[in-house]
N, C-alpha and C positions, 0 to 999 in steps of 0.2 A: 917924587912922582909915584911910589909904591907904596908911599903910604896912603896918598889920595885914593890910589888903588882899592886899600886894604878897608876904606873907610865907607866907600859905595856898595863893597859885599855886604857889609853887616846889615849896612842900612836896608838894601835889598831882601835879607833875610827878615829883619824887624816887618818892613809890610805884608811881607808873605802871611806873617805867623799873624798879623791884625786882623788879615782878611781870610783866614780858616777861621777865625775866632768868629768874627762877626758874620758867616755863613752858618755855625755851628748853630748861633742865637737866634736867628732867621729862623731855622729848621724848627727850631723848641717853639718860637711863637707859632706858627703855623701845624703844628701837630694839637697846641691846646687849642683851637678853634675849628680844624676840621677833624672827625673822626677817621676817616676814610685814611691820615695820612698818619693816625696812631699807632702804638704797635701792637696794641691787642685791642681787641674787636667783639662786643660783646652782642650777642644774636640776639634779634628783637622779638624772635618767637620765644626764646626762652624765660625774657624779661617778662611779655605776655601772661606762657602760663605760670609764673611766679605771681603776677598781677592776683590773676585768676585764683588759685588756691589762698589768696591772702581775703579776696572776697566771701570764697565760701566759707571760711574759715570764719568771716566775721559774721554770716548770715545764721550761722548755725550758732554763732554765742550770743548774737540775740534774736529768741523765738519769738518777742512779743511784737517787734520790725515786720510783722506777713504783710507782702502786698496781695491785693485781689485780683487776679486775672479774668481782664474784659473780655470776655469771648466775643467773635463774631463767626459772620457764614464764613470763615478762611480761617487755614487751618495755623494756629500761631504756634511758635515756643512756649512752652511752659517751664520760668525759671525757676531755680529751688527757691523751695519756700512760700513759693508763691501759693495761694488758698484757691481751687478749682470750685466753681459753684455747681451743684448736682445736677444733673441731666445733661451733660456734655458728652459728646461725642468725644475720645479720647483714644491714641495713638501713641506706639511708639515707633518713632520715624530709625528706620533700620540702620539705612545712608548714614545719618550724622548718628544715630545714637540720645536723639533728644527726647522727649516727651513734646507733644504738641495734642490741640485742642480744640474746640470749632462749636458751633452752634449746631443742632440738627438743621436738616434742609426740611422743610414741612411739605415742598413737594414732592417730593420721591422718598419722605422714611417718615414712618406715623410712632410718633416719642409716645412714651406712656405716658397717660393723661396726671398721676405727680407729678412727674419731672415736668410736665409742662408748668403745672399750679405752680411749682418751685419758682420756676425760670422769671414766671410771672408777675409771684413776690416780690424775686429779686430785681425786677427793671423797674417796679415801682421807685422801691426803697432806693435807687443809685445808690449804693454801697460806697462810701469809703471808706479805708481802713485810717484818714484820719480826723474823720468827722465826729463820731461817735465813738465812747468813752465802753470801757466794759459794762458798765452798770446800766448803762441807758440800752444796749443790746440785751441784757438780762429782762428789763423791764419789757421790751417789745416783744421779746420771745415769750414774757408771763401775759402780754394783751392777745397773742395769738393763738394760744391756748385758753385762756380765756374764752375767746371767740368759738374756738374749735368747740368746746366746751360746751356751751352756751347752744350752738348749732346742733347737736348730738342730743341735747334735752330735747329742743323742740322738736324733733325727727321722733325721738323717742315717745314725746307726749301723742302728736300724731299718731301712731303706729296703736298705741296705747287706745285710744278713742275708735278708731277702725275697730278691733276686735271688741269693744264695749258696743260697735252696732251690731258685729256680725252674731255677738253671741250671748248669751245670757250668763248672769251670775249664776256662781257653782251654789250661793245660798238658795237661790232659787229653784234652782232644779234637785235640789235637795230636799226643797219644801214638796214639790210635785211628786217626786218618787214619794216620797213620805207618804201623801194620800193615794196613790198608786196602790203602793203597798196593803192599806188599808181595805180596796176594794177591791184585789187578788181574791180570784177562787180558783179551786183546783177542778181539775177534768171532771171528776164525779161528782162536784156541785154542780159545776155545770152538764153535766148529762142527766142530772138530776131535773133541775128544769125543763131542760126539751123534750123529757120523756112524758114530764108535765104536762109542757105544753102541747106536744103530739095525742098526749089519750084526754084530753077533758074537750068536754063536750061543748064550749064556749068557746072553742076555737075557733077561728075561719079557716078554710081549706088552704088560702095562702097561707096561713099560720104554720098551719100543720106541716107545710110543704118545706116552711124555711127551719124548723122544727128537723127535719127527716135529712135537707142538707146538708145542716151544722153537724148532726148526730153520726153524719158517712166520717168526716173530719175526725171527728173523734174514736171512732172504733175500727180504727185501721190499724192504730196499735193495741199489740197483744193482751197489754195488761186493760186497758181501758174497753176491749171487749169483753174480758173477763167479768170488769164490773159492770157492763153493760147488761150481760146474759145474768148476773145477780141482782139488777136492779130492776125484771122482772121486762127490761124494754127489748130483748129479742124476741120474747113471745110475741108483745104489740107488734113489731115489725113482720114477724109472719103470718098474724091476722090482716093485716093492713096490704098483703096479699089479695083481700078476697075484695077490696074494696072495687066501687063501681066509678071510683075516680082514679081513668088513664094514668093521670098525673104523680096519683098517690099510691098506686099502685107500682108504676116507676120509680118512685125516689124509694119508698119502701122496700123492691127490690135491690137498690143501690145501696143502701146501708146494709140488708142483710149479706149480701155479695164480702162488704167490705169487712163483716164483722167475720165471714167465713174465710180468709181468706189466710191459712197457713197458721190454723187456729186448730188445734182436734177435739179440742174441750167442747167450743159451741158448735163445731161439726158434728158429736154428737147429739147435742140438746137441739140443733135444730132440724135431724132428721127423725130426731122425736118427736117435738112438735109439727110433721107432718109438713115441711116445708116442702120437699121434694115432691110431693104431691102437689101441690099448689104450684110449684114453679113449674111441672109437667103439663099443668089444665090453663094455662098462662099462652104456654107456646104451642098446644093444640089448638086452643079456638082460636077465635080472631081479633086480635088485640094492635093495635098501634107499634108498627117500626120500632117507637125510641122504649116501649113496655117492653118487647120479644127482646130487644138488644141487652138491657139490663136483668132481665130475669135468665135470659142465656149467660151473662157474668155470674150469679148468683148459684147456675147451677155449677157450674165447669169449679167454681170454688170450692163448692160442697164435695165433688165427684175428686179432685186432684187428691193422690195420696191419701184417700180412704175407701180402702177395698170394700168394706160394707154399705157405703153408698151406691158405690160401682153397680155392685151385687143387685141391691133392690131397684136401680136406675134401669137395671135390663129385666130385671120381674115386671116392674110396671110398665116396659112397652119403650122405654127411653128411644131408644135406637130408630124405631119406629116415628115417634113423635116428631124427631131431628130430620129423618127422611122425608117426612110431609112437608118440611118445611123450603125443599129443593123445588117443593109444586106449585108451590106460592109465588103470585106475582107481588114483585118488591119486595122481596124478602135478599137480595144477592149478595148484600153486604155481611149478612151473618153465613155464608158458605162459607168462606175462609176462615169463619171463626170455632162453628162446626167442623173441619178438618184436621183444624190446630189442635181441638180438644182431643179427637181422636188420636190423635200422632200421639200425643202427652200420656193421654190413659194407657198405650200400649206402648210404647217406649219404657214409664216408669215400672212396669210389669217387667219387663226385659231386664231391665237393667240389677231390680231385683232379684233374680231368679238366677242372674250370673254372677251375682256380689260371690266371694269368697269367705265375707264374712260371716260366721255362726252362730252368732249370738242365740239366743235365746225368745228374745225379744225378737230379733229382725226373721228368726224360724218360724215365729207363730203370726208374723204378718207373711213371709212366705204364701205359708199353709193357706191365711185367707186370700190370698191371689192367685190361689191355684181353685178354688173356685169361681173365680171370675173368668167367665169363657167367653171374654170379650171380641175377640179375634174370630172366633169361629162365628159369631150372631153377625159380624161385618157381615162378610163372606156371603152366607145366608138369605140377607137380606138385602143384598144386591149394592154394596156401597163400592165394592171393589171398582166398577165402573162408573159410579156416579164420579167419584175420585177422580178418578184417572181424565175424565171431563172436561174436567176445572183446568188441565193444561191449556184449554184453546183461548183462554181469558188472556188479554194482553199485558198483564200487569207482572212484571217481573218477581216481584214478593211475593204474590200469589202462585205465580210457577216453580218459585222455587218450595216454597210448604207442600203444594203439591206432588213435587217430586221427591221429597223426603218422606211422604207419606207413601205416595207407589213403593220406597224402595222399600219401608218397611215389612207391606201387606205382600210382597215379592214371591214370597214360599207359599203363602196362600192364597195369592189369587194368578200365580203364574200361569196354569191353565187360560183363564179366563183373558189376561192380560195376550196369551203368544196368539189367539183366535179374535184378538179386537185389530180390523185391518185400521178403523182410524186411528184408533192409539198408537199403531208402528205407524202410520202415516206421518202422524202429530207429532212424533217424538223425531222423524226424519227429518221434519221443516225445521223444528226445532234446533237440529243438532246444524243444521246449515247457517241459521240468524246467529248462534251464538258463538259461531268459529268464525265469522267476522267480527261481530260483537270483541271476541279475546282478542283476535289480532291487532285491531284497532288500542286494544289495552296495550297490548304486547308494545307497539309500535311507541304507546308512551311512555315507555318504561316499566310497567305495572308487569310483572312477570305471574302472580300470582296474585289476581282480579276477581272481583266477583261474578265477572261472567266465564273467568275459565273454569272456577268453580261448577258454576250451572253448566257447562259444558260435559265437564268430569260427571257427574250425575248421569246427564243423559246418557253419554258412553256408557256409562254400569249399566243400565237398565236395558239398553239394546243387547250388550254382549251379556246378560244372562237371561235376556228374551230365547239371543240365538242359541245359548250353549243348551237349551231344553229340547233344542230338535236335534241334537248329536246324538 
């Protein structure tokens, strides 16, 4: 009975130990089929960026694998390697860290007109990268060149053709200066003819006339008056003084004016040839406006900085002559030009006489303008009030010559000036028009105007009217 016993243990133990065994085996089968029930666990992000690095890894050892990235209006990845076509709007997206890329929008962003042509090519062409071979992209990039090429010439021959209408060959106008050159003359050939033309006796009076205007042209400057007074045609133009033609007598004043004109050489030859005279007997009698106007030029030329003109201009009655001419109807345009002279010929007396410098030369012209006793024949002869007149004229340029010439004659005709009740009338209204006249300057900014100027003047002239009755 205890053996039976002893015999149901073991057996008992035998199945226990069958069935760990075959629980054991269960477990192994079911660990190689689920993961989840393994005992190590291997992360799928990790295996990922293992993936990942084995890709880039392989893109970068073959460079000739580029794929082309198709852009559109949305903004895509751009992966490595991949080839961007130009004129793309391109990013880098911060978030992830990628590169991305997109089409411009043509309604809200204006692409530069390349990048468009580019873009343009390129959707022609639908590009793939494995359609076409290296050589056959070689070859299309030598036809589009080509082309470009080809486009550039005919722009160019165009372009080329325009300026062969707009302009002439350089052979050409090479040929023309050439007989240009040929038929050059200088100023004294040509003053040579019209002096010609002005003395012969076969001229017509329009001849002569266009003769005498060309001839002003030319002896304006110094040296070609010089050869004018050598070519014996300043005498002709001083005879041509006495003539009985208005017209010829005018234009012939007009050149002699201009040959006189900051010249001393033919200032004296032609108040030796008795011009002064003749321009004196001109604006005495009764002569035509547009004669008086140019033989008035002619003299003020001859009179400017030559005291010895000055001199014999007051022997002969000048002063006088000029005075007549205030009495004349239609004559009011040479007033102003009459007063300008005056102001000039006593001014440059002035101005002389207080130089510092001593020369020699500027001593012995001194000397001669200290016989010119110009200032006292004014005086004399009643100009001091003709002067002072010419303020009631409405012309602002004329009032102020005016008033520069009052201030002048100031010590010498101050008497005469503090007992004229209209002049202190005139110079009151005056001093009223032009302190609104300033203000109205004032007011636009102009602090220092030409009518506070005229203003200043008049003030002088009243306070050294008044300071003579102190």
């Amino acid at each position: 009975m205890s053996h039976c016993i002893g015999l149901l243990s073991i057996a008992s133990k035998l199945n226990l130990l069958v069935l760990l065994l075959s629980a054991v085996c269960f477990c192994s089968c079911l660990s190689d089929r689920i993961p989840e029930f393994a005992l190590t666990k291997t992360e799928e992000s990790d295996l990922k960026e293992e993936n990942g690095k084995e890709s880039v890894a392989e893109d970068d050892l073959d460079p000739e694998d580029l794929e082309v990235f198709y852009p559109t209006y949305q903004w895509q990845t751009v992966r490595p390697g991949q080839a961007v076509p130009a004129g793309l709007h391109v990013r880098l997206n911060l978030q992830t860290g990628e590169r991305e890329a997109r089409l411009p929008d043509n309604k809200n962003e204006k692409s530069d007109m390349k990048h468009q042509k580019k873009r343009k090519r390129l959707d022609e062409m639908h590009i793939d990268s494995n359609s076409f071979t290296a050589q056959e992209l070689k070859e299309a990039l030598a036809k589009m060149k080509e082309k470009e090429k080809t486009e550039s010439t005919m722009e160019q021959k165009a372009n080329l053709e325009d300026v062969r209408q707009r302009f002439r060959p350089i052979e050409e106008l090479k040929k023309e200066f050439e007989e240009l050159n040929m038929k050059i003359e200088t100023d004294l050939e040509v003053m040579v003819k019209l002096i010609n033309k002005f003395n012969s006796s076969t001229s017509t009076l329009d001849e002569k006339v266009a003769a005498l205007y060309d001839l002003e042209y030319y002896v304006h400057q110094v040296d070609n008056a010089k050869d004018f007074l050598s070519l014996g045609g300043l005498q002709l133009v001083i005879n041509g003084l006495n003539s009985t033609e208005p017209v010829l007598k005018e234009h012939a004043a007009f050149v002699l004016g201009a040959a006189l004109s900051s010249n001393p050489r033919v200032q004296v030859e032609a108040i030796e040839g008795g011009a002064l005279q003749k321009l004196l007997v001109i604006l005495a009698t009764e002569q035509p406006l547009a004669v008086k106007k140019k033989a008035l030029f002619a003299l003020s030329s001859m009179l400017r900085h030559f005291p010895y003109a000055q001199l014999q201009f007051l022997k002969l009655g000048g002063l006088q002559v000029l005075r007549n001419l205030f009495k004349e109807k239609g004559m009011e345009t040479l007033y102003i030009r009459i007063v300008t002279l005056l102001y000039d010929l006593i001014v440059e007396k002035m101005l002389l006489e207080d130089s510092e410098n001593k020369e020699d030369q500027l001593e012995e012209k001194v000397q001669q303008y200290k016989q010119v006793n110009l200032v006292p024949a004014v005086v004399e002869q009643g100009w001091c009030g003709i002067i002072s007149n010419l303020l009631a004229l409405p012309e602002h340029d004329t009032r102020e010559k005016v008033l520069k010439t009052v201030r002048v004659l100031m010590a010498a005709c101050r008497d005469k000036y503090q007992g004229d009740y209209a002049l202190n009338t005139t110079l009151s209204m005056l001093r009223i028009e032009y302190e609104d006249l300033a203000a109205d300057e004032q007011r636009e900014g102009d602090n220092d105007g030409y009518f506070k100027e005229l203003l200043s003047s008049i003030n002088t002239i009243i306070q050294e009217l008044r300071s003579g009755y102190l």
